[in-house]
N, C-alpha and C positions, 0 to 999 in steps of 0.2 A: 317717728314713733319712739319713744319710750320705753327704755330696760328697766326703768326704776318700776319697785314693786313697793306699795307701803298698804302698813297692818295699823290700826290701830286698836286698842283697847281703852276702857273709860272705868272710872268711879268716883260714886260718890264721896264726898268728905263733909262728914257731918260734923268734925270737931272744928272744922271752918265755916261751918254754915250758923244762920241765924232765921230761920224759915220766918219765925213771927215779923223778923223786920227787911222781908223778901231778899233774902241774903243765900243765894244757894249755891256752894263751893263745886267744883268738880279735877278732877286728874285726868291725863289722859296720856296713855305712854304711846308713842311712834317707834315704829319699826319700820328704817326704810335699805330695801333690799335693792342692790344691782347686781340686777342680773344679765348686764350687758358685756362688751368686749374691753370697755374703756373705762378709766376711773371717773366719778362724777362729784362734782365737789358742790354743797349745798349752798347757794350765797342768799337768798332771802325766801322768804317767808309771807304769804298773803293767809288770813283767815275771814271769812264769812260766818260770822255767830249769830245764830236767830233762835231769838228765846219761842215762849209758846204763845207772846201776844203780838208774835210777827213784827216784832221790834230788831232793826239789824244793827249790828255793832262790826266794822271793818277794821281790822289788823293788818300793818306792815311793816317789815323791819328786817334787819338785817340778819341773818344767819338765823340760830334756832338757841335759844338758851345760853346765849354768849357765845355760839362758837358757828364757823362756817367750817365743816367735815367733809374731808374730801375719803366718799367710801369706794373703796376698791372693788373691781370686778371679783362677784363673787361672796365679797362679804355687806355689811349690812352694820346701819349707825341708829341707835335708838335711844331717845332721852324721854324725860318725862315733863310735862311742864301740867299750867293750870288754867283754867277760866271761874270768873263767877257771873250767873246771871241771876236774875232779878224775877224769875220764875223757876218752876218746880223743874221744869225738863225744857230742853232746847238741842238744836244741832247745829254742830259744824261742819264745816267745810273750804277746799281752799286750795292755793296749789304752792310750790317750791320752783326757784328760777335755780336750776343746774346749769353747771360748765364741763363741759369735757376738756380733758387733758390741753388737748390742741386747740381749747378756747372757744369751742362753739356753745353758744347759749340754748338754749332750751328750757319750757316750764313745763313740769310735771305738776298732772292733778291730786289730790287731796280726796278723795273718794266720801262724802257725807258720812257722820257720823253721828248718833245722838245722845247727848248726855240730859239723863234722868234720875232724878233722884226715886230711890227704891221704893217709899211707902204711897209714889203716886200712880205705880203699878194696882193699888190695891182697892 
């Protein structure tokens, strides 16, 4: 089981978007909290993106935004990064491979998320 707790939030970016030539930008900021006894240090990265015509795009790679953070019991590592897809709204999802101090590996989940551009709300 799992001390890692993560938050996300999303938005749109329409000064990156080009909707007419299906070009739909998005941010999304992570927040990942441990709230366990041990430091955990983030080493890679899996994402699951599926737009809204059930098209999937799979992500891997190494740490998060150029870097592997190792967050300490208690506190909490948050960055921002980006996706675009190829429709109005889609969602992610995904998990992080952590290391405890003394080397044991574990993946933490990625809780689904969905990224929508505002005016397809309407």
């Amino acid at each position: 089981m799992s001390n890692i707790h993560i938050e996300v939030e999303t938005g749109y970016l329409p000064e990156q978007s080009q909707p007419e030539q299906n070009r739909f930008a998005f941010r999304y900021t992570v927040t990942i909290h441990n709230q366990g006894s041990e430091s955990a240090q983030l080493l890679s990265r899996y994402w699951r993106i599926t737009d809204a015509e059930d098209q999937v795009r799979e992500v891997r790679g190494a740490g998060v935004v150029g870097e592997q953070p190792t967050i300490e019991p208690g506190s909490f590592y948050r960055y921002t990064s980006g996706a675009v897809l190829h429709t109005f709204a889609g969602t992610m999802e995904g998990s992080y491979q952590m290391r405890t101090a003394d080397g044991t590996e574990y993946e933490t989940t990625i809780p689904t998320f969905a990224l929508v551009e505002p005016n397809a709300l309407h």
